[in-house]
VEXDREN-2710 file (C-alpha; in Angstrom, 1 decimal):
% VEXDREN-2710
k/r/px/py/pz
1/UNK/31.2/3.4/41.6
2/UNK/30.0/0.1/39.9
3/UNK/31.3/-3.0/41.2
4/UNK/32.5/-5.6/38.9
5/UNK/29.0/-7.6/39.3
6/UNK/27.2/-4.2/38.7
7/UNK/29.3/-3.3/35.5
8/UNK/28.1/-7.2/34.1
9/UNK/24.3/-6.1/34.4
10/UNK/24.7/-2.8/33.5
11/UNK/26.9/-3.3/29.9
12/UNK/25.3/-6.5/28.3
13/UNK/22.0/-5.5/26.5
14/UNK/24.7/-2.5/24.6
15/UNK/28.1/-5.7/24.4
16/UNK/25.0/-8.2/23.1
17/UNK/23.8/-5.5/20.4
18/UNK/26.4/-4.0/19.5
19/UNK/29.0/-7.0/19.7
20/UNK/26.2/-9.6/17.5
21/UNK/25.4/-6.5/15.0
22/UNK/27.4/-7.5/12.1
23/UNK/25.9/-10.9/12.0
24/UNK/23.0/-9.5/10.6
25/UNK/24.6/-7.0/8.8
26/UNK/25.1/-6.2/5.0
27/UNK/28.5/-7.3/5.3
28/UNK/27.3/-10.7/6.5
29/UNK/25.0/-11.0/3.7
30/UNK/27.7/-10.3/1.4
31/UNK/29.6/-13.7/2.3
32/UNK/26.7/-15.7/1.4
33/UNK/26.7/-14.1/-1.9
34/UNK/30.2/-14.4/-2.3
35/UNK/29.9/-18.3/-0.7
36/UNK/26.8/-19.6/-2.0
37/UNK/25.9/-20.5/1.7
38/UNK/22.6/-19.9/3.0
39/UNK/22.2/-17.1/6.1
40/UNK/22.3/-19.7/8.5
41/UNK/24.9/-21.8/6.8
42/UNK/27.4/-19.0/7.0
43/UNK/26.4/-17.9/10.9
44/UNK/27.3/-21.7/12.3
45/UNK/30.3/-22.3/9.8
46/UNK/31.4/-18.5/10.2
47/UNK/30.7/-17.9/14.1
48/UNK/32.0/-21.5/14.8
49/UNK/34.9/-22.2/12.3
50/UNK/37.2/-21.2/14.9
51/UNK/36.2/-24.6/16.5
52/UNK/37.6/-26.2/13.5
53/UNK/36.5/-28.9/11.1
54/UNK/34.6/-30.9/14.1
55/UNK/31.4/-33.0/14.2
56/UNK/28.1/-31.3/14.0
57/UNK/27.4/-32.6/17.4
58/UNK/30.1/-30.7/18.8
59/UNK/28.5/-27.1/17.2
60/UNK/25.1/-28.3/18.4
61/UNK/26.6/-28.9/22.1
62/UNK/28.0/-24.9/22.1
63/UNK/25.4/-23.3/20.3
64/UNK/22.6/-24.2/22.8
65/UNK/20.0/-22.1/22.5
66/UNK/19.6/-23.5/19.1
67/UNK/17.4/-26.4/17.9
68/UNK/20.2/-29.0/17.7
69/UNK/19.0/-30.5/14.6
70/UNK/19.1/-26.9/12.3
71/UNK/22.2/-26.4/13.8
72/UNK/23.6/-29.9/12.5
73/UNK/21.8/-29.1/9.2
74/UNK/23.5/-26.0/8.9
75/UNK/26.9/-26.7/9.7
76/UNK/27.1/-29.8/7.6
77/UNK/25.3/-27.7/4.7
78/UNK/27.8/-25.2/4.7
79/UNK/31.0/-27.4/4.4
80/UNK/32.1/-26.7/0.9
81/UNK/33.7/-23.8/3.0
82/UNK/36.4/-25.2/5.2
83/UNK/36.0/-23.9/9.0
84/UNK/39.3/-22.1/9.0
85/UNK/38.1/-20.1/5.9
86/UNK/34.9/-19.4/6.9
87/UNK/36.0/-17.9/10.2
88/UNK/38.2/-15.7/8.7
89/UNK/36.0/-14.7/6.3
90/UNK/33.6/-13.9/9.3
91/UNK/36.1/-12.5/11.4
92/UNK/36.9/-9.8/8.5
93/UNK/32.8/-9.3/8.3
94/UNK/32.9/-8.5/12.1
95/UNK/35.9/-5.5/11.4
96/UNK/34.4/-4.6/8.0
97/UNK/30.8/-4.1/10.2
98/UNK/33.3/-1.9/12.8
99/UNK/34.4/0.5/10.5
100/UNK/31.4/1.2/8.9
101/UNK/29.7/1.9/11.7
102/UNK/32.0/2.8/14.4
103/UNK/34.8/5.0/12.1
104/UNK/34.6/8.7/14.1
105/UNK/33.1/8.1/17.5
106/UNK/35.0/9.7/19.6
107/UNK/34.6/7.1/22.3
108/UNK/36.2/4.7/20.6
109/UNK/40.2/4.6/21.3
110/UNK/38.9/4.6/24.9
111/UNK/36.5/1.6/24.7
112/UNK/39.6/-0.5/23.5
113/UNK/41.4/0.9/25.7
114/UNK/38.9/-0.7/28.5
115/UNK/37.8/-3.6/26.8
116/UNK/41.7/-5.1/25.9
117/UNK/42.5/-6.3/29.1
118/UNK/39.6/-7.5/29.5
119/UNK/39.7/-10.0/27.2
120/UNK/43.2/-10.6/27.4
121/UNK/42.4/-12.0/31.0
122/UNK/39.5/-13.2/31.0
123/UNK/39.1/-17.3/31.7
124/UNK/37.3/-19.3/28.9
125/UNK/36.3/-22.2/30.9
126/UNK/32.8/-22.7/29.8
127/UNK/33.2/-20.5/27.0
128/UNK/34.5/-22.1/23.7
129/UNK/33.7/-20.0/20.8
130/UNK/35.4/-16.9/23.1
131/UNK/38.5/-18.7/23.4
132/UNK/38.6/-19.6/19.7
133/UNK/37.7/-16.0/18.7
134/UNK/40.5/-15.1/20.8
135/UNK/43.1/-16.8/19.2
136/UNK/42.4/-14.9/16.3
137/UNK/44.6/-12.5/15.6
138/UNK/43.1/-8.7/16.9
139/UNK/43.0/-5.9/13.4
140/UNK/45.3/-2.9/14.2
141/UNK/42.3/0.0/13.3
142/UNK/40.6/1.0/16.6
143/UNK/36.9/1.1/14.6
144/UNK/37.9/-2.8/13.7
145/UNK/39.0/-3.5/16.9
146/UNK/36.6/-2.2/19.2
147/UNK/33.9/-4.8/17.1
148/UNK/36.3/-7.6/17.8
149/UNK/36.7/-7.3/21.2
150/UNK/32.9/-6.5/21.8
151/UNK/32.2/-9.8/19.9
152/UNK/34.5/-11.2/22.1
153/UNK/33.0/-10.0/25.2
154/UNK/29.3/-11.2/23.4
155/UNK/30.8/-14.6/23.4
156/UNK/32.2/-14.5/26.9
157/UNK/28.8/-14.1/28.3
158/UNK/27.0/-15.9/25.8
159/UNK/29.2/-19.5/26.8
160/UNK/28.4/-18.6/30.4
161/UNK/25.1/-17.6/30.2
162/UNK/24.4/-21.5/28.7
163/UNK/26.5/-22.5/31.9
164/UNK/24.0/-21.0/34.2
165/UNK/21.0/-22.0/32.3
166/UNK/21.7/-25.3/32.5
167/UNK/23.1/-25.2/36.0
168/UNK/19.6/-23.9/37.3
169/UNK/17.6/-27.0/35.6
170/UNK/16.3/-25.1/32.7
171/UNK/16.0/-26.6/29.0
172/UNK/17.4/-24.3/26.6
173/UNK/13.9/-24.1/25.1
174/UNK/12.6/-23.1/28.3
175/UNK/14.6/-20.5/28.8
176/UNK/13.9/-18.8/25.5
177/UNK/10.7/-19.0/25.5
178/UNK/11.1/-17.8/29.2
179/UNK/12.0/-14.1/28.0
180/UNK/13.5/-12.7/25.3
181/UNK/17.6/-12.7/25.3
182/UNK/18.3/-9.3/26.6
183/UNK/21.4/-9.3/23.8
184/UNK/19.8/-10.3/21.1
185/UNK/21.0/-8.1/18.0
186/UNK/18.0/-9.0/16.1
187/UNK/15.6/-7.3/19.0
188/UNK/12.9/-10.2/18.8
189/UNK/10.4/-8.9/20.5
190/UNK/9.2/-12.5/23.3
191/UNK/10.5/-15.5/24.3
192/UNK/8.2/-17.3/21.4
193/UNK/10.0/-15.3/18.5
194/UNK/13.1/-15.8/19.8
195/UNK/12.5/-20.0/19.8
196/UNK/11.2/-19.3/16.1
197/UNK/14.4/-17.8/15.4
198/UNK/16.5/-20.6/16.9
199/UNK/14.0/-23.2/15.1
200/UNK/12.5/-25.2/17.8
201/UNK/9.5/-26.3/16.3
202/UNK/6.1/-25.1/17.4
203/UNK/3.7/-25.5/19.9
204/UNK/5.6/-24.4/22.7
205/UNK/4.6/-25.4/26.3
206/UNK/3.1/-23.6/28.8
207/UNK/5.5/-21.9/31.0
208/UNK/4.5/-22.0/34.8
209/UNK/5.8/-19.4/37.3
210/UNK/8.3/-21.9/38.5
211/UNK/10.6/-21.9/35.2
212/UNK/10.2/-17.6/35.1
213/UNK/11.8/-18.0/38.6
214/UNK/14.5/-20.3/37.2
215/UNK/15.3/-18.0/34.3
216/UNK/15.4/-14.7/36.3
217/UNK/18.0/-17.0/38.7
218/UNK/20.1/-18.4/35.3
219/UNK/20.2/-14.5/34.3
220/UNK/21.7/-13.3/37.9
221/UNK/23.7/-16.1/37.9
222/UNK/25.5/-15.2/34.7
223/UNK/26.1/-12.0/35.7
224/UNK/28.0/-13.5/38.9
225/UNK/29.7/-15.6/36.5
226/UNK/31.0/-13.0/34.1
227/UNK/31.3/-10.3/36.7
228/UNK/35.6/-11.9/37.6
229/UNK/36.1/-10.7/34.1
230/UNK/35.3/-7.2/34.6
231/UNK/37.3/-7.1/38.2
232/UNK/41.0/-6.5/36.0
233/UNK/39.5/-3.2/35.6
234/UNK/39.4/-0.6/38.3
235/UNK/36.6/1.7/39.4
236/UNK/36.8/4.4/37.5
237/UNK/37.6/2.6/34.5
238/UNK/33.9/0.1/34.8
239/UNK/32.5/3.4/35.6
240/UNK/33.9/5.0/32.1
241/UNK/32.9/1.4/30.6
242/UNK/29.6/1.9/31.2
243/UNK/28.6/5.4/30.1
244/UNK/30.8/5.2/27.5
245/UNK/28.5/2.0/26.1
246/UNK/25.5/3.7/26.9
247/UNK/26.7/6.9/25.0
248/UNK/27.4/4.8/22.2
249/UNK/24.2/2.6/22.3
250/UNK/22.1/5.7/22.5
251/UNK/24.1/7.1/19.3
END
């Protein structure tokens, strides 16, 4: 039976996936179109409108594996949609996404099942952009649903995984470059994509063994971190968790 530290490992490559998906997503694409913003403009003002209509530097300081300067550049860019709006607008991209892709699986009703109380007690110390997703209001259709509260999950992590990075010494640039973000939706395939993704600007430094160490020890120590989460749950129900993910991934 997986323990709630063992559940953490075992469900975040599927949660990161599946729970980012529609951010890359036609549906996605379709509120630039309908906005006028650019791909990135929409991501920082959709993603983290829930923060509200804050200072650049404040999106910068949660978003940190992102070059803080195209971050700033993108939120302030993408302004002639007020944050409120644009979350919304996101929010309904994220349960469009759902029930496109996850209308019929049968493992669905049960995932929300597992995945409510979850969220509903998870802490968000550390984690900003979860507890703003969670004060949005959950959509009643379990294919809608199920995306929220796998976004919300996403987020969980993704606020405590910056935690540990930082906690273990590393640079956020370091520990991209260090391996490729296990989560990542957009399946970049090394640690230098992934910084090209998140803009930091070329040529990247030399990574000795000593900063590998330090981001295998940031990625154990998120999984301690983001383990209490997953302890409402009982054995058999991280054990259902997890094969029921892995069904779903595989699908």
């Amino acid at each position: 039976m997986a323990d709630p530290r063992i559940t953490a490992e075992a469900v975040k490559e599927t949660i990161g996936r599946l729970g980012g998906g529609f951010m890359i997503s036609r549906e996605a694409k379709a509120l630039c179109e309908r906005t006028g913003l650019g791909g990135r403009e929409m991501y920082f003002r959709g993603r983290c409108g829930v923060l509200g209509e804050v200072h650049a530097d404040v999106v910068a300081s949660v978003c940190v594996f992102f070059e803080p300067g195209h971050v700033r550049e993108s939120w302030d860019g993408g302004r002639a949609v007020p944050a409120a709006e644009a979350a919304g607008m996101y929010a309904e991209a994220c349960d469009e996404w759902g029930r496109r892709r996850l209308t019929g699986l049968p493992e669905a009703e049960r995932l929300v099942e597992l995945l409510e109380p979850v969220v509903a007690a998870a802490d968000g110390y550390g984690a900003p952009l979860f507890a703003g997703w969670r004060a949005l209001p959950l959509p009643d259709d379990t294919p809608a649903r199920l995306a929220r509260l796998m976004h919300l999950v996403r987020e969980l992590r993704g606020g405590l995984h910056a935690v540990a990075v930082l906690s273990v010494g590393l640079t956020p640039l370091e520990a991209t470059l260090a391996v490729a973000h296990p989560g990542n939706p957009a399946r970049l395939p090394d640690g230098p994509a992934q910084a090209r993704f998140m803009r930091w600007p070329e040529p990247y430094p030399e990574l000795g063994p000593d900063i590998v160490k330090k981001r295998a020890k940031a990625e154990e120590l998120t999984d301690e971190l983001v383990a209490p989460a997953w302890s409402v749950l009982g054995d058999t129900d991280r054990d259902d968790l997890i094969h029921l993910l892995e069904r779903i991934h595989n699908a």
